[in-house]
FIKOLZA-1660 file (N, C-alpha, C; in steps of 0.1 Angstrom, whole numbers, plus 5000, padded with zeros to 4 digits):
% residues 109
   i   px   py   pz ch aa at
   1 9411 6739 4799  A  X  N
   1 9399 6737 4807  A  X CA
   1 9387 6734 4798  A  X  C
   2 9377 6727 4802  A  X  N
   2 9369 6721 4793  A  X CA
   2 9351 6728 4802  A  X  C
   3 9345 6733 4791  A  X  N
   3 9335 6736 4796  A  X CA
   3 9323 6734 4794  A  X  C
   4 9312 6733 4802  A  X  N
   4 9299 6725 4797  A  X CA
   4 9287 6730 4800  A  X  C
   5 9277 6729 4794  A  X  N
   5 9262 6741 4793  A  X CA
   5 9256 6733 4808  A  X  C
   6 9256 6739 4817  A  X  N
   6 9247 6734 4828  A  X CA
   6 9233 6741 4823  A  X  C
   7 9221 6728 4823  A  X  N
   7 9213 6727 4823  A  X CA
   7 9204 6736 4837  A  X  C
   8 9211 6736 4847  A  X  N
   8 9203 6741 4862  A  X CA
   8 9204 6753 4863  A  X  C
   9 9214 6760 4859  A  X  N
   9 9222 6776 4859  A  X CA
   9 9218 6784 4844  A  X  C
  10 9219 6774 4834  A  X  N
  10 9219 6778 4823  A  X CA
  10 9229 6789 4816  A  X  C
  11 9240 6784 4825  A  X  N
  11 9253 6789 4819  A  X CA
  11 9265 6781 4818  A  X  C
  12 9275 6784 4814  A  X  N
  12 9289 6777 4812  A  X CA
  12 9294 6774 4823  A  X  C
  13 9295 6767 4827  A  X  N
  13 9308 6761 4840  A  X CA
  13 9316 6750 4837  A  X  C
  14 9327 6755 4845  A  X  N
  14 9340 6743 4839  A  X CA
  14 9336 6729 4842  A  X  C
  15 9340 6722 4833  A  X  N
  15 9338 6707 4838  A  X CA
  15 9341 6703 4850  A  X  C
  16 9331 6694 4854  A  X  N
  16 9335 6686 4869  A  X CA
  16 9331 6698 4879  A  X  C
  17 9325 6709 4876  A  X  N
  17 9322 6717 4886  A  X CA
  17 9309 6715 4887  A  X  C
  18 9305 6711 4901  A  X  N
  18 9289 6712 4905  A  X CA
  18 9283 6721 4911  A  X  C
  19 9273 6729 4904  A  X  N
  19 9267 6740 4912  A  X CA
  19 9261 6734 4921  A  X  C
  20 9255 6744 4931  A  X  N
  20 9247 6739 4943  A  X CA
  20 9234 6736 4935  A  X  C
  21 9224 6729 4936  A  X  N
  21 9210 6728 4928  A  X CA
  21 9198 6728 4943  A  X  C
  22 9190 6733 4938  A  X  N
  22 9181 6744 4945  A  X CA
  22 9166 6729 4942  A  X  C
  23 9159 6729 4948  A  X  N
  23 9144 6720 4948  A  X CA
  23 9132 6730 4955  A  X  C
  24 9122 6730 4942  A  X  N
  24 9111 6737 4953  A  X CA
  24 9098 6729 4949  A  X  C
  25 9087 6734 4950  A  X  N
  25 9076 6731 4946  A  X CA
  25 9069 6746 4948  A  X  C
  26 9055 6746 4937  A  X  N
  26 9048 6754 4939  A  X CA
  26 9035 6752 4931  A  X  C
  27 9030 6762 4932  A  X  N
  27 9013 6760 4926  A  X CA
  27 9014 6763 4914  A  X  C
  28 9012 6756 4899  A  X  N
  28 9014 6759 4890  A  X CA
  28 9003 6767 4883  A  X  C
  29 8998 6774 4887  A  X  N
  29 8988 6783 4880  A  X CA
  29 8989 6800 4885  A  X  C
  30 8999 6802 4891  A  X  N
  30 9003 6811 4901  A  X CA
  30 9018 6820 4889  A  X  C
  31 9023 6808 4885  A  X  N
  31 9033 6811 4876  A  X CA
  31 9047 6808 4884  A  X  C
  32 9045 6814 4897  A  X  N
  32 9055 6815 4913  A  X CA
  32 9068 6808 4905  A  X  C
  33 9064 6792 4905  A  X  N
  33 9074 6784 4899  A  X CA
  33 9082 6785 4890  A  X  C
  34 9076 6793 4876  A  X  N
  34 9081 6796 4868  A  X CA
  34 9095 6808 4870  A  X  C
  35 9087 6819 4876  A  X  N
  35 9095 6829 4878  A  X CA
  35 9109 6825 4885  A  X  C
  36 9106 6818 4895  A  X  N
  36 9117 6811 4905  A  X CA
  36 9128 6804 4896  A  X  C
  37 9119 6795 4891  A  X  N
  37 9130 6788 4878  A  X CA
  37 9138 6799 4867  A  X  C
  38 9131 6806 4868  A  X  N
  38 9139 6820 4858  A  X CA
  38 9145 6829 4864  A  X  C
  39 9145 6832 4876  A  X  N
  39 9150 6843 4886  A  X CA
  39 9164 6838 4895  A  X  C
  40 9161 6825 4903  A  X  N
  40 9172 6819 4911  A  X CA
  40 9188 6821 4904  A  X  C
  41 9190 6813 4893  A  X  N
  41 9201 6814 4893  A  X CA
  41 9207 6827 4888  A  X  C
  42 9202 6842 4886  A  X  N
  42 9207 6852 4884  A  X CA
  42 9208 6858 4902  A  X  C
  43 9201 6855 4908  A  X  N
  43 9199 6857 4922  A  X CA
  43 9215 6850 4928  A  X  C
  44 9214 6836 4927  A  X  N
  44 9223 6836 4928  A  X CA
  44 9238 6839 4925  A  X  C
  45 9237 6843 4910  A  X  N
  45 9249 6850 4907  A  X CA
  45 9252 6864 4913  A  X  C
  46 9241 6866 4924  A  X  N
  46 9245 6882 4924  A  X CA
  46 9239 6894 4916  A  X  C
  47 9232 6891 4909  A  X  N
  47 9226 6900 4898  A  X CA
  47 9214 6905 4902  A  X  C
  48 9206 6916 4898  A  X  N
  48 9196 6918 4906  A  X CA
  48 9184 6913 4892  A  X  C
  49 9172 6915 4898  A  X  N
  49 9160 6913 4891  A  X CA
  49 9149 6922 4892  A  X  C
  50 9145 6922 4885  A  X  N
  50 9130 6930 4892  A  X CA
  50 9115 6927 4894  A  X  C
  51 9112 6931 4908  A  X  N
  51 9103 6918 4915  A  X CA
  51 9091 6920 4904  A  X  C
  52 9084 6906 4905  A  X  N
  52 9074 6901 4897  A  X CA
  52 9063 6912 4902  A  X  C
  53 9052 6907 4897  A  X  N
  53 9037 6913 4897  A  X CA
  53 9031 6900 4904  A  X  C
  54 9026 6908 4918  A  X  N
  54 9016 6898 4924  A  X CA
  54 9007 6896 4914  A  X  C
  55 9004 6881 4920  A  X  N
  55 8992 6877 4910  A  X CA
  55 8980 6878 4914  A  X  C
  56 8967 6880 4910  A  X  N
  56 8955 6887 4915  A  X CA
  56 8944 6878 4909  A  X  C
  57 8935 6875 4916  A  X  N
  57 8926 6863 4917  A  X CA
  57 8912 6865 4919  A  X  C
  58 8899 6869 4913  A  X  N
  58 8888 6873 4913  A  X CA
  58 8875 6861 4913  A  X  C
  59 8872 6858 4928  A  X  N
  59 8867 6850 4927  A  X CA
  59 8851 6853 4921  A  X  C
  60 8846 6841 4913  A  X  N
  60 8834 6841 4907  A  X CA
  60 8823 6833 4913  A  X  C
  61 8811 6837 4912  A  X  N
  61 8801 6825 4916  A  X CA
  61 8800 6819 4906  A  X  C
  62 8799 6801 4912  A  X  N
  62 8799 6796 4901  A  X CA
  62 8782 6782 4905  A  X  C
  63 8777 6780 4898  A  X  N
  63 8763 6778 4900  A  X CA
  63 8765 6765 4907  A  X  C
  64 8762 6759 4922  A  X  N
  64 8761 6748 4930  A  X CA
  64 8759 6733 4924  A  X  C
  65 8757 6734 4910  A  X  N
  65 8752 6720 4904  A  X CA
  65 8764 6718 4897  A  X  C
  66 8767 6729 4890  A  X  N
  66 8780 6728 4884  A  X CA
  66 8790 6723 4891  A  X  C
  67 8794 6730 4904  A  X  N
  67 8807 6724 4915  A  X CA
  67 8804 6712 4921  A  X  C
  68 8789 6705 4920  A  X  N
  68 8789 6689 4921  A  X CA
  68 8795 6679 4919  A  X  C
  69 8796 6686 4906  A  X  N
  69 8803 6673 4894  A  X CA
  69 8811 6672 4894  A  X  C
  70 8820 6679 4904  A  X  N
  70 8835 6680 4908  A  X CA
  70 8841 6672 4922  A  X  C
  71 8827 6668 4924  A  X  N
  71 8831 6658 4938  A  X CA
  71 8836 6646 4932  A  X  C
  72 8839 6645 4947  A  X  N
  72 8852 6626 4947  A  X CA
  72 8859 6630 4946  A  X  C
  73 8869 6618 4948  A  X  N
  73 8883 6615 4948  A  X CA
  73 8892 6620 4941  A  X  C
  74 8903 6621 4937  A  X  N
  74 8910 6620 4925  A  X CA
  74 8927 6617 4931  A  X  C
  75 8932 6609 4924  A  X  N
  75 8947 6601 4930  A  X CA
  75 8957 6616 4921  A  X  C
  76 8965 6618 4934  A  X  N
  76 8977 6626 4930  A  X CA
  76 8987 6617 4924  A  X  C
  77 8990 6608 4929  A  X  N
  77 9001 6601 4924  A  X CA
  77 8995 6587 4932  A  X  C
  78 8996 6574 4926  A  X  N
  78 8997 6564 4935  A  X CA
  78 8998 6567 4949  A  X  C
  79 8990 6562 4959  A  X  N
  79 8992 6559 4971  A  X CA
  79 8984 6575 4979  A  X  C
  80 8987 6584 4969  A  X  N
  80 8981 6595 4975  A  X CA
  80 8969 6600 4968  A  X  C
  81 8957 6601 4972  A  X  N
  81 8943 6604 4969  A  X CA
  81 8939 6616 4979  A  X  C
  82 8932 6627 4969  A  X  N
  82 8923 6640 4977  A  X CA
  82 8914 6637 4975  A  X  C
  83 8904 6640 4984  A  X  N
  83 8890 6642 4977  A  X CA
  83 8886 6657 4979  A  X  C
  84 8876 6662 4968  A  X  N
  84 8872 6670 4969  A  X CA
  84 8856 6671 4971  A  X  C
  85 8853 6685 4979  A  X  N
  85 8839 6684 4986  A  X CA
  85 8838 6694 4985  A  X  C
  86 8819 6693 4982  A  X  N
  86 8810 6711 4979  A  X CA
  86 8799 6711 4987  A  X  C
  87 8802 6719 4995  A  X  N
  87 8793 6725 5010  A  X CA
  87 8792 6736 5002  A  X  C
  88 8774 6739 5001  A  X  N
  88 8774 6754 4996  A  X CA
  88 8780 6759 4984  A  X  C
  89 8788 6773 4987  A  X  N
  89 8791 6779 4976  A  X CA
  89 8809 6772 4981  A  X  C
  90 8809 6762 4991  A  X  N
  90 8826 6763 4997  A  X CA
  90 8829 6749 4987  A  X  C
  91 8842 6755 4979  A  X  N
  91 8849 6738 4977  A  X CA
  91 8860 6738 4983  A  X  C
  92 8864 6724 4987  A  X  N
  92 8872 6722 4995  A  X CA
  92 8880 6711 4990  A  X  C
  93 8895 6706 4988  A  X  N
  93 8904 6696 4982  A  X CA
  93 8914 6691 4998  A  X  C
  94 8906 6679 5003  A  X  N
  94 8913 6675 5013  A  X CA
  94 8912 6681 5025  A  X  C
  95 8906 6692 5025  A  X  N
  95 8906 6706 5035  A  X CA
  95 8909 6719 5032  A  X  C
  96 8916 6720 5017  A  X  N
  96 8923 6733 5013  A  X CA
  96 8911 6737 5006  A  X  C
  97 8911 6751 5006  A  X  N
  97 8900 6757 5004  A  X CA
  97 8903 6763 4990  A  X  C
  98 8889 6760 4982  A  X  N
  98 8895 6765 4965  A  X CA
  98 8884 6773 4963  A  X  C
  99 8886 6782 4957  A  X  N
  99 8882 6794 4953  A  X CA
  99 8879 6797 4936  A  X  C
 100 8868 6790 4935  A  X  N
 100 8863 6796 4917  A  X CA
 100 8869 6805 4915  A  X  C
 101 8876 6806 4900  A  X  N
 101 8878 6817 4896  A  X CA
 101 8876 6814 4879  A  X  C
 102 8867 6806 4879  A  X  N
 102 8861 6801 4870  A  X CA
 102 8852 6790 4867  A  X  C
 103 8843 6784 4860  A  X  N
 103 8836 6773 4863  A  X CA
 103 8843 6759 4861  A  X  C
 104 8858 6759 4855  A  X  N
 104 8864 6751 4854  A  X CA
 104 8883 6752 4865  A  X  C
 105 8883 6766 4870  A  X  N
 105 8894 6769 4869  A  X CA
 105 8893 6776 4887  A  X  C
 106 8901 6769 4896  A  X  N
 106 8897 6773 4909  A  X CA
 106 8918 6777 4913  A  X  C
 107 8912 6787 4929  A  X  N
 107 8924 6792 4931  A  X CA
 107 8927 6787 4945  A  X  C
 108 8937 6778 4955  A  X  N
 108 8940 6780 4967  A  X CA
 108 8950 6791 4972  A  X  C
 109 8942 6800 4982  A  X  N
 109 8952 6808 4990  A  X CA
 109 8960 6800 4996  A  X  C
% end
């Protein structure tokens, strides 16, 4: 039997065997994704883990002139463009509501 480093599992499985492979997305400042990518395949071996630490988010005021310069557009990928808008102390990306948590560094619930 011949065996080979799966890259998805990050363990040994016999050749020609395909694990099931898992697709998510998540907010990369959150970590979420990370953990998930580190936790799933012991999850699904059956193995236990131990739950993460919510992540905790303190929003800051951040001065109205400053969150200006953050308006407009900006292209996700080809074909898909957000804009972002500052009402007040509110910023907003397309509709989703961001939350300073720094003058450079904002949080969506």
């Amino acid at each position: 039997m011949c065996w080979e480093w799966n890259q998805t599992s990050g363990r040994n499985v016999p050749s020609g065997v395909k694990p099931p492979s898992v697709n998510f997305v998540s907010n990369i400042l959150t970590g979420a994704g990370d953990l998930l990518r580190r936790d799933l395949p012991k999850l699904a071996l059956g193995e236990s883990i131990d739950p993460p630490a919510i992540p905790s988010y303190r929003a800051v005021v951040v001065d109205p002139a400053a969150l200006q310069r953050y308006e407009g557009d900006y292209q996700l990928r080809p074909g898909t463009v957000l804009t972002l808008s500052v009402k007040g102390d509110e910023v907003r990306m397309s509709g989703w509501l961001l939350i300073p948590t720094s003058e450079h560094t904002f949080f969506s619930p």
